[in-house]
C-alpha positions in Angstrom: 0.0 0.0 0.0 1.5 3.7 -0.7 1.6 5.9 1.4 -1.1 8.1 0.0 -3.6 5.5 0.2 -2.4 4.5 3.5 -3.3 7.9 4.7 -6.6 8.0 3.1 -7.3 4.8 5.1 -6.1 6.5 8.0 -8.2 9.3 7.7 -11.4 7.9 6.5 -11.2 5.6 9.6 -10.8 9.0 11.6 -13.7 10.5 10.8 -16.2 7.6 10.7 -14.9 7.5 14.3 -15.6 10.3 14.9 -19.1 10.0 13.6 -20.1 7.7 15.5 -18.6 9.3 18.7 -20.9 11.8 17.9 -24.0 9.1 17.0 -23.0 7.9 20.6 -23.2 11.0 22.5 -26.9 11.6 20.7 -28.0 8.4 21.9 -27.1 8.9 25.3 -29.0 12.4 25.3 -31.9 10.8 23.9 -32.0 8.2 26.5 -31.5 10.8 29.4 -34.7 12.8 27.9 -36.5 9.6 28.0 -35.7 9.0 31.8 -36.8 12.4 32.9 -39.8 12.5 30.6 -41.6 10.5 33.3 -45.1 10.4 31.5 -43.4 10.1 28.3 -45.2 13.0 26.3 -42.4 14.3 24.7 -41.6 17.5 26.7 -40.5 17.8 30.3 -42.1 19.9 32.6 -40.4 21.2 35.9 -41.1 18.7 38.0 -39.9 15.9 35.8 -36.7 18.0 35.7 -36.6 18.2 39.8 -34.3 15.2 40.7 -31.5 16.8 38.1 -30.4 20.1 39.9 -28.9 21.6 36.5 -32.0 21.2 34.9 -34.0 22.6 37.6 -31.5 25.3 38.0 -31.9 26.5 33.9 -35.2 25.3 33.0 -35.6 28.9 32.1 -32.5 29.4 29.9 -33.3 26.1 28.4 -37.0 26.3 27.6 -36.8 28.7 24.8 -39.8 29.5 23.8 -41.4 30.0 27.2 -44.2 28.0 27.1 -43.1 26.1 30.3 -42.0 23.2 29.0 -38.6 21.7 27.6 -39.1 19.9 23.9 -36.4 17.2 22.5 -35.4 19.5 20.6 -34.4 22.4 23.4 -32.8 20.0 25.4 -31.3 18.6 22.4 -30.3 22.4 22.0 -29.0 22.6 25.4 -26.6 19.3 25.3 -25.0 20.4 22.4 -24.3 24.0 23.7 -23.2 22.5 27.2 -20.4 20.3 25.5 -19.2 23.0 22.9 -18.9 25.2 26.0 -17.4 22.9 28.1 -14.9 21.9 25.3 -14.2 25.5 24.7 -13.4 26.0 28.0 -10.9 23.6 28.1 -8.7 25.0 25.2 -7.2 27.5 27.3 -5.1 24.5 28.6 -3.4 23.8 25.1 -3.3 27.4 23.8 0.7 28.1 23.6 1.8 31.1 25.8 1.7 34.3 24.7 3.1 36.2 27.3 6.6 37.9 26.1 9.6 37.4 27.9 10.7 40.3 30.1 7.4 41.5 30.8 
């Protein structure tokens, strides 16, 4: 095998990894809506939220259209905000220093 095609391998074997790293993580959302959606409507109210104190805490923020209830699709919303945020927090840790010597 070359080495061109070696690296196509390589990085076609990359990506569908991480696809379904990211297949995975909407799974495990889904299933966690469907736990806390207790009468299994479709939408969580407050108190099927109660026994998860983030939830409770940001039913607010995460209810965006007010009507008092979370959809799929606003906590869908919300899990993939939390995890951008929470991965773009952690990039400080591998940003190079900036600082100039002397200073």
């Amino acid at each position: 095998m070359t080495a061109s095609k070696y690296l196509v391998v390589v990085a076609g074997a990359a990506l569908a990894a991480g696809a379904f790293a990211g297949d995975k993580d909407h799974s495990m959302s889904d299933r966690k809506f469907d736990q806390l959606d207790q009468n299994q409507d479709s939408v969580l109210s407050k108190s099927e939220v109660a026994s998860d104190a983030t939830l409770s805490a940001t039913f607010a923020s995460i209810d965006a259209d007010g009507d008092g209830q979370i959809t799929r699709s606003e906590y869908t919303a919300y899990v993939s905000e939390r995890d951008t945020s929470s991965r773009s927090s952690n990039d400080w840790n591998t940003a190079p220093d900036e600082t100039e010597e002397g200073e």
